[in-house]
C-alpha positions in Angstrom: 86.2 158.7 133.8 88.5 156.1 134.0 90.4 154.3 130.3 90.3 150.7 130.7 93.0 147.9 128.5 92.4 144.7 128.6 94.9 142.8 126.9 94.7 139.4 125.5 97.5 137.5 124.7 97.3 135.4 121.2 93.7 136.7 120.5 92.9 136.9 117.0 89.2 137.5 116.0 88.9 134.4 113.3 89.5 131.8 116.3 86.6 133.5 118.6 83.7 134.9 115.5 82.1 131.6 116.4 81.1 131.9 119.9 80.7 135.8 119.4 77.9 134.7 116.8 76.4 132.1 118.4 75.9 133.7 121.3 78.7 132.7 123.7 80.5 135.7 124.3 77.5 138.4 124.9 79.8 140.9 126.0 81.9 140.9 123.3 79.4 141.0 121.0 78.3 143.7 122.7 81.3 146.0 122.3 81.8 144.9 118.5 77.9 146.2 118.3 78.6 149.4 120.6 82.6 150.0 119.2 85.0 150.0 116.6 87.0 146.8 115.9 89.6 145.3 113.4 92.6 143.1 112.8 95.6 145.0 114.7 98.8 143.8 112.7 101.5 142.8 114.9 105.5 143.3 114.6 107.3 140.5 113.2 108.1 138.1 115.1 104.4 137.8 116.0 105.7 137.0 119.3 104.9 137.9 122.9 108.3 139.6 123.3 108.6 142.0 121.6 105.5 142.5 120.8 103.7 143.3 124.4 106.6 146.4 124.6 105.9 147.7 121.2 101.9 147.9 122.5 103.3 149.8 125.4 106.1 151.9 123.6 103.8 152.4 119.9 107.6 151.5 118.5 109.2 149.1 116.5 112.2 146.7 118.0 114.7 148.3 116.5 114.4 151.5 118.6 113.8 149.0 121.5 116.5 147.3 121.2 114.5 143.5 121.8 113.8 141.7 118.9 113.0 137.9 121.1 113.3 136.0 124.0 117.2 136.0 122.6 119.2 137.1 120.4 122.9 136.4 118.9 125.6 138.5 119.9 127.8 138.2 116.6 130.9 139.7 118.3 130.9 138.0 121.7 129.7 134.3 119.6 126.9 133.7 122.3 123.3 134.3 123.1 122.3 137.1 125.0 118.9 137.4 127.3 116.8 140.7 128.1 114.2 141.5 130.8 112.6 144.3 131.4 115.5 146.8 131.6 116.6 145.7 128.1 114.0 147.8 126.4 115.4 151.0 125.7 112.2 153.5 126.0 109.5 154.7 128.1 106.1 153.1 127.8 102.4 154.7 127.6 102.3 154.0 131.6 105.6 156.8 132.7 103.6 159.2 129.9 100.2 159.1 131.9 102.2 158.5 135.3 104.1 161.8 134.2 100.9 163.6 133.6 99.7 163.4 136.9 97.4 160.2 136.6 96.9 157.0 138.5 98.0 153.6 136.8 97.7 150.2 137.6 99.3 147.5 135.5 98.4 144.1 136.4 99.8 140.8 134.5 101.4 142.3 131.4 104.7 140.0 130.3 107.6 141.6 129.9 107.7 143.7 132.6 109.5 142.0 135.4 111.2 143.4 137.1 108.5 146.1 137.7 108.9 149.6 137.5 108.3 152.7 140.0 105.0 154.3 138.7 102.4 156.5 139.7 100.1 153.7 141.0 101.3 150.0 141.1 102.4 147.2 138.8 102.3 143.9 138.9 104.8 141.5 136.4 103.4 139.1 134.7 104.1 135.3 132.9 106.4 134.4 131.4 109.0 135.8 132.1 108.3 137.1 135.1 110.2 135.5 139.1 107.8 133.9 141.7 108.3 136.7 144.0 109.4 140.3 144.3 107.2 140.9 141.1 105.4 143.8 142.1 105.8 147.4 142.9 105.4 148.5 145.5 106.9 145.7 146.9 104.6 145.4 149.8 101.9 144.9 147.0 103.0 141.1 146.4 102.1 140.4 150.0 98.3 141.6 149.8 97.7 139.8 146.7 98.6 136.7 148.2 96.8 136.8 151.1 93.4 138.6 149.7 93.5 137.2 146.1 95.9 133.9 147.1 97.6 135.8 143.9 100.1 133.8 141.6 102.2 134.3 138.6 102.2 130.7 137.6 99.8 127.7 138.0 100.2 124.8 140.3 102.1 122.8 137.5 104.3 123.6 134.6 102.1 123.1 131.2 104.0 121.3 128.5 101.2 119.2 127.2 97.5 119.1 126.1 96.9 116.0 129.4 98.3 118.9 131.7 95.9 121.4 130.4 93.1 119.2 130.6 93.8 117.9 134.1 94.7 121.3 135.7 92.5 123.4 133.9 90.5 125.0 137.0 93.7 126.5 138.1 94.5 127.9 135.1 91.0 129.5 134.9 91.5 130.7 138.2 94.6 131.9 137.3 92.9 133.9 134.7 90.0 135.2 137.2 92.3 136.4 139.3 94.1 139.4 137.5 90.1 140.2 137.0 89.7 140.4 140.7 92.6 142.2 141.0 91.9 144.8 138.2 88.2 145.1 139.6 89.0 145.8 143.2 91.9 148.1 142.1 90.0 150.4 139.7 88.8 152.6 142.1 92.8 153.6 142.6 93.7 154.6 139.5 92.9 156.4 136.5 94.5 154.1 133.6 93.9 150.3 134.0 95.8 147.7 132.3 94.9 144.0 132.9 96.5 141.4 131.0 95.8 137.8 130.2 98.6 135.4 129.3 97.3 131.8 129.7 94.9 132.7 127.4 97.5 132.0 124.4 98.9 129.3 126.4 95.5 127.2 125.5 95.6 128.6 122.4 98.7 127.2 121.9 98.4 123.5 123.2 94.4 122.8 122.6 93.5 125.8 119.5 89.5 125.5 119.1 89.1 123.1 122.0 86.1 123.1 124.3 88.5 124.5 127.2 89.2 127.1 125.1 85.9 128.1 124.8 85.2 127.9 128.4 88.1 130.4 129.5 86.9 132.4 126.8 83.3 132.4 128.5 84.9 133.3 131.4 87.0 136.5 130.3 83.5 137.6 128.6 81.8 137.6 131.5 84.3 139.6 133.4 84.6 142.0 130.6 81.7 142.6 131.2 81.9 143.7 134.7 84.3 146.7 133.5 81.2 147.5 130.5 78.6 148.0 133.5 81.1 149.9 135.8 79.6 153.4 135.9 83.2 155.0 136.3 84.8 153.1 133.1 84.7 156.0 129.9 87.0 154.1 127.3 87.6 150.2 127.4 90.7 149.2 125.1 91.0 145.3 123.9 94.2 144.7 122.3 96.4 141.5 121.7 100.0 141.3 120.9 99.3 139.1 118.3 96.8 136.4 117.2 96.4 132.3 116.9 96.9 130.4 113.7 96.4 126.2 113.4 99.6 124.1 113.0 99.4 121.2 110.6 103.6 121.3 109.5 106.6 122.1 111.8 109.6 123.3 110.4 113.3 123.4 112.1 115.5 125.9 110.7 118.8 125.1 112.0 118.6 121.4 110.9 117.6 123.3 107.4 120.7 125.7 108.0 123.0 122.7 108.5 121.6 120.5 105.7 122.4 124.0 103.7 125.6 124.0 105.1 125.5 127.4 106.6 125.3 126.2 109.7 127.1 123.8 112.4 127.3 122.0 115.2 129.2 119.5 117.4 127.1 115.9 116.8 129.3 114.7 119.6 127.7 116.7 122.3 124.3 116.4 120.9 124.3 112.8 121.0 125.7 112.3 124.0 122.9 114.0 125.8 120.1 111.9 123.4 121.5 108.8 124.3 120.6 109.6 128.1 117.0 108.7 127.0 115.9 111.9 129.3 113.1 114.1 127.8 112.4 117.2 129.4 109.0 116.2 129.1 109.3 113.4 131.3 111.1 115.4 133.6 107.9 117.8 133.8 105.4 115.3 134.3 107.6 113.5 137.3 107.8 117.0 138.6 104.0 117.9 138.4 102.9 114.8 140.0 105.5 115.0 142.8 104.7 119.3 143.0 108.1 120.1 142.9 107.8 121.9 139.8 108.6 125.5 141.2 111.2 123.7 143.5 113.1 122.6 140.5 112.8 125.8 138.7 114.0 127.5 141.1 117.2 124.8 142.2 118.3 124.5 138.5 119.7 127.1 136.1 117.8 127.6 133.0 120.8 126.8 131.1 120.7 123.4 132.5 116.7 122.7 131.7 117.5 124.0 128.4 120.2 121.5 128.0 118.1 118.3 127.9 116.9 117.1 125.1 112.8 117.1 124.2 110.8 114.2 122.6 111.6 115.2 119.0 115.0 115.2 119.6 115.9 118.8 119.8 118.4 120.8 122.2 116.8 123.3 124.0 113.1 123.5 122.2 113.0 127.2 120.5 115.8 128.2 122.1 119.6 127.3 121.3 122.5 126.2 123.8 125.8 128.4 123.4 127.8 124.8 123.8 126.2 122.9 120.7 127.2 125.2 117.7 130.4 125.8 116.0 130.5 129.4 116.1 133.9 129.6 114.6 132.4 127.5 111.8 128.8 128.6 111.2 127.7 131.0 108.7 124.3 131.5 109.7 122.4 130.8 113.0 118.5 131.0 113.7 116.6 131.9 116.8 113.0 132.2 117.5 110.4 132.4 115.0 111.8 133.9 112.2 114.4 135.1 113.1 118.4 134.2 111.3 121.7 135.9 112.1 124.3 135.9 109.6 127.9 135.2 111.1 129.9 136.9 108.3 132.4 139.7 108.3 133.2 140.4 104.8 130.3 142.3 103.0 130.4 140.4 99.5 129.9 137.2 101.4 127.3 138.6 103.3 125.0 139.8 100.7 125.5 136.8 99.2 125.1 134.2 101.7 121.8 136.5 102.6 120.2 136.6 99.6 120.7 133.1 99.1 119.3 132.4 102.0 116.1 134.7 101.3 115.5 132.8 97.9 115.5 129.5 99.4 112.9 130.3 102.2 110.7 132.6 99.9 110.9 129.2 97.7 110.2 126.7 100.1 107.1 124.1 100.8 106.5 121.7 103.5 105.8 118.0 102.9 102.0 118.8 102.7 102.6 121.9 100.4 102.4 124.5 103.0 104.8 127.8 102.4 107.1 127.9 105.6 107.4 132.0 104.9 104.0 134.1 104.2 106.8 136.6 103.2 110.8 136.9 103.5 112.6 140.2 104.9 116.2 141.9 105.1 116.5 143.5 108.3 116.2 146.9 106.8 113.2 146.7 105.0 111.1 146.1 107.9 113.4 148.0 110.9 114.1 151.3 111.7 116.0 152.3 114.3 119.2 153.2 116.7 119.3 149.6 117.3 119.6 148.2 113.5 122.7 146.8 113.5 122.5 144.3 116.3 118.7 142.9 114.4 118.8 139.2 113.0 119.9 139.7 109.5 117.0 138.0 107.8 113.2 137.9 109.3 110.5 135.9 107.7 106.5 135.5 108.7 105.7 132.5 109.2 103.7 130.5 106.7 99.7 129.8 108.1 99.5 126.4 109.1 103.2 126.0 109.8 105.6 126.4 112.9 109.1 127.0 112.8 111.3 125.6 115.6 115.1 126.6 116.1 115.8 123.8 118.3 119.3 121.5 117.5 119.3 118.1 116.8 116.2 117.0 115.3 117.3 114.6 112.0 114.5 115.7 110.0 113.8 119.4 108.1 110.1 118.8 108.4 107.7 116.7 110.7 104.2 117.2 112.6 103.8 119.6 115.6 104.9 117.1 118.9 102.9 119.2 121.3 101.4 122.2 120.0 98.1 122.7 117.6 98.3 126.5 117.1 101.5 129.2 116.6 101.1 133.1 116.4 100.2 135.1 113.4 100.5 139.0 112.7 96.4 139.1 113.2 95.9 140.5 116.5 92.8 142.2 117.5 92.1 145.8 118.6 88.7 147.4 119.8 87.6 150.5 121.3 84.4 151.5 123.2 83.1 154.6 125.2 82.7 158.4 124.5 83.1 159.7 121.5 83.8 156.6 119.8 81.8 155.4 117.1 79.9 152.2 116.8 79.4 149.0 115.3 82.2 149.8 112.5 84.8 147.7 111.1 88.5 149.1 111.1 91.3 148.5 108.4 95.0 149.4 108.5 95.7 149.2 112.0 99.0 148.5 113.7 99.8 147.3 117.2 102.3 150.6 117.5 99.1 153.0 116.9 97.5 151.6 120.3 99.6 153.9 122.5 99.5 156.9 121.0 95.5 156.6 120.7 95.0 156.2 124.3 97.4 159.1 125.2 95.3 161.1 122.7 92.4 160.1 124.2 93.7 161.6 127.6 94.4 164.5 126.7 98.3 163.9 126.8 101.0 164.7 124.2 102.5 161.9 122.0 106.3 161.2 121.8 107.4 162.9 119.1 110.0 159.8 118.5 107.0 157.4 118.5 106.4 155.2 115.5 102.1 154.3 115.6 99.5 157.4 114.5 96.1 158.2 116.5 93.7 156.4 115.2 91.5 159.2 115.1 89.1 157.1 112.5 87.3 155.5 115.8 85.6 159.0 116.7 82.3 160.3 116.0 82.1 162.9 113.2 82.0 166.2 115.3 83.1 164.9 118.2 85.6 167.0 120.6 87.9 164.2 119.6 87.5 163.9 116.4 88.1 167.6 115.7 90.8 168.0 118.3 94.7 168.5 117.6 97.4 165.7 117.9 100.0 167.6 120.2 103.4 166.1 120.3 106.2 166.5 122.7 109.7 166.0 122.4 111.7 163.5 124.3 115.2 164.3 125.9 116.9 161.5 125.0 120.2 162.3 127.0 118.0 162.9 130.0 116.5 159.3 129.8 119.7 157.2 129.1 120.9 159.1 132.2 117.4 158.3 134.0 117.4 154.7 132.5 121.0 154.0 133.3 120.0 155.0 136.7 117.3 152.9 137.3 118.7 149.8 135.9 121.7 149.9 138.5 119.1 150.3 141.5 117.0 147.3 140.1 120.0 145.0 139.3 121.6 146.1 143.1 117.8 144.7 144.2 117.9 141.7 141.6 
């Protein structure tokens, strides 16, 4: 019998109870009714990376070494980007490939570029290239001419219009890596399908009738894999779930007004006077459909460069060239996420626990908290790499989003384009033999995912592996239930040697 995962990126059950109520999503009733379900609690930064690899890994960043899109290297004074290769650990996919099963991994992010398997893989958005995204390599050309297969949609989305004018391809987009997954589960044993433009609606149109109809149509396909006679165990699982935005907050103009932070106004507002929003520049490319033309002419480094409607450099990201690194105390990054540029240890703690009082303490215009809860790195880390985590992590307050772009005058203003940011409430449910039904789980984490499935194929768990087996979901007197968790140690020389290996033959490929 085959184990089926369908993840769903930025699904959080309070969004969705509606339509599961009232009768819009029959099939996910259905598995709430015939499984266990609950609110899986992400890794902070409730973000896509890292949070897809700590699914796939069961550990926390700090032993991945990946913490966000970026992060700041305090030494070198610059940002540094990851792919795939960055994460320093095997996933649940080269444990069951290793036991002597089939898998097929279809649309997951953070997996470009793709990895030798047992089976196949297939990278996913966004993060992933236009081509060369699959192994085995001759993969990429049959899903292109059977499924006309693409990572990315006609246009590039960077407003609610684009959504609503191209949303047919976006659904197909989204039917797709069904096709894919259904036609291809007859060649493996494990089956992971992902679905990333699912958060991407989430994200620009929240609650929105689209949202509901893509929704519709991942229930119905679900339901495909719940009437496939060779399917035992079907896995749902997000990386993390969907909260409404009614405040923004930008940390580095905070940091500045602080004065922990600083940059060089000259440069900034040379490149605002321009009057060039990268937002205009999308739209010209979409209606032209030069889009994957451009992003493929001009470096990232120069997209990031221009400035966006509110003013900011670079959106959630920061350009090396616009701070003062010699200057700055304290830089942000992503959502949550602040680096402390200090040497001397007294300053540190107490530029740091400033810092951590001020957030903990403060309120948006409309009295929103802009952090649920404030955290020093080692409080909520663990792991080899410790020392190169931002210095201060915070969770987002509900109902407000938290940009690190540069150059916006104000501390606090409305969202420009986005009604919805992640939260720690993912969702997790599991269906098939030996799992109980219709009950309601509490207390579990995104990390205990992995080690479940492996447990429920009969394969040993890393011992070096942070998430439990969830062995709550199994029927009293069940084989399961009663069976032993069997760990097995990992050689971790053997796999730096292995990983080094592999990350020259990709990069001599790249």
């Amino acid at each position: 019998m085959k184990t089926v995962v369908i993840g769903l990126d930025g699904a959080n059950w309070s969004l969705i109870e509606p339509w599961i109520e009232n009768g819009d999503l029959p099939n996910l009733k259905y598995l709430r009714e015939n499984g266990v379900w609950g609110i899986s609690t992400s890794q902070l930064p409730a973000v896509t990376c890292p949070n897809w690899k700590c699914y796939s890994t069961g550990k926390n960043p700090a032993k991945l070494g990946v913490f966000w899109w970026q992060r700041v290297d305090r030494k070198k004074k610059k940002l540094v980007g990851y792919n795939s290769l960055s994460f320093d650990s095997l996933e649940i996919f080269d444990y069951i490939s290793r036991a002597g099963f089939r898998v097929g991994v279809i649309n997951m992010p953070t997996t470009y570029p793709p990895k030798k398997l047992n089976g196949f893989m297939i990278s996913g958005a966004p993060d992933s290239a236009y081509t060369r995204y699959t192994y085995p390599e001759t993969l990429e050309e049959k899903l292109k001419e059977k499924y006309n297969y693409r990572v990315y949609p006609k246009i590039h989305v960077s407003t609610q219009e684009d959504i609503r004018e191209y949303i047919d391809d976006i659904l197909s987009i989204i039917d797709s890596r069904f096709d894919v997954g259904e036609d291809m589960l007859t060649e493996v044993d494990f089956l992971q399908v992902s679905i990333f433009y699912i958060n991407v609606l989430h994200h620009f149109l929240f609650d929105d009738v689209l949202v509901k109809r893509a929704w519709k149509l991942i229930d119905s396909r679900i339901g495909e894999f719940i009437s496939n006679e060779e399917v035992g165990n079907i896995f749902l699982m997000s990386d993390h779930g969907t909260n409404e935005i009614y405040d923004a907050f930008y940390v580095n103009t905070w940091l500045e007004r602080e004065g922990y932070l600083k940059t060089k106004k000259s440069l900034l507002k040379n490149l605002q006077k321009i009057g060039i929003t990268k937002q205009n520049l999308v739209k010209i490319a979409n209606k032209m459909g030069i889009t994957h033309l451009i992003r493929r002419t001009f470096p990232e480094r120069i997209i990031r460069s221009i400035p966006s409607e509110d003013g900011t450099i670079a959106g959630t990201r920061i350009l090396d060239a616009h701070i003062d690194w010699e200057k700055s105390k304290a830089i942000a990054v992503g959502q949550g996420l602040i680096y402390l540029m200090v040497d001397d240890k007294s300053e540190y703690e107490r530029i740091r626990e400033d810092i951590i009082k001020k957030l903990t303490n403060l309120t948006t215009p409309n009295g929103y908290k802009v952090a649920r809860k404030v955290y020093r790195k080692e409080e909520l880390y663990k792991g080899r790499y410790l020392d190169i985590a931002p210095d201060i992590i915070y969770e987002e307050g509900v109902h407000v989003y938290t940009s690190s772009g540069i150059g916006n005058e104000n501390v606090f203003g409305l969202p420009k384009k986005w009604r919805a940011e992640n939260s720690t409430e993912g969702i997790f449910l599991a269906y098939g033999n030996g799992i109980k039904r219709g009950e309601v789980l509490t207390g579990v984490s995104i990390l205990d995912i992995a080690p479940t499935i492996l447990y429920v194929m009969g394969i040993p768990i890393p011992n070096d592996i942070d998430g439990r087996v969830l062995k709550e979901i199994f029927e009293e007197g069940s084989e399961l239930s009663k069976g032993e968790v069997r760990y097995t140690e990992i050689n971790r020389e053997k796999e730096l040697l292995n990983r080094k290996i592999r990350k020259m033959k990709k990069l001599k490929k790249l």
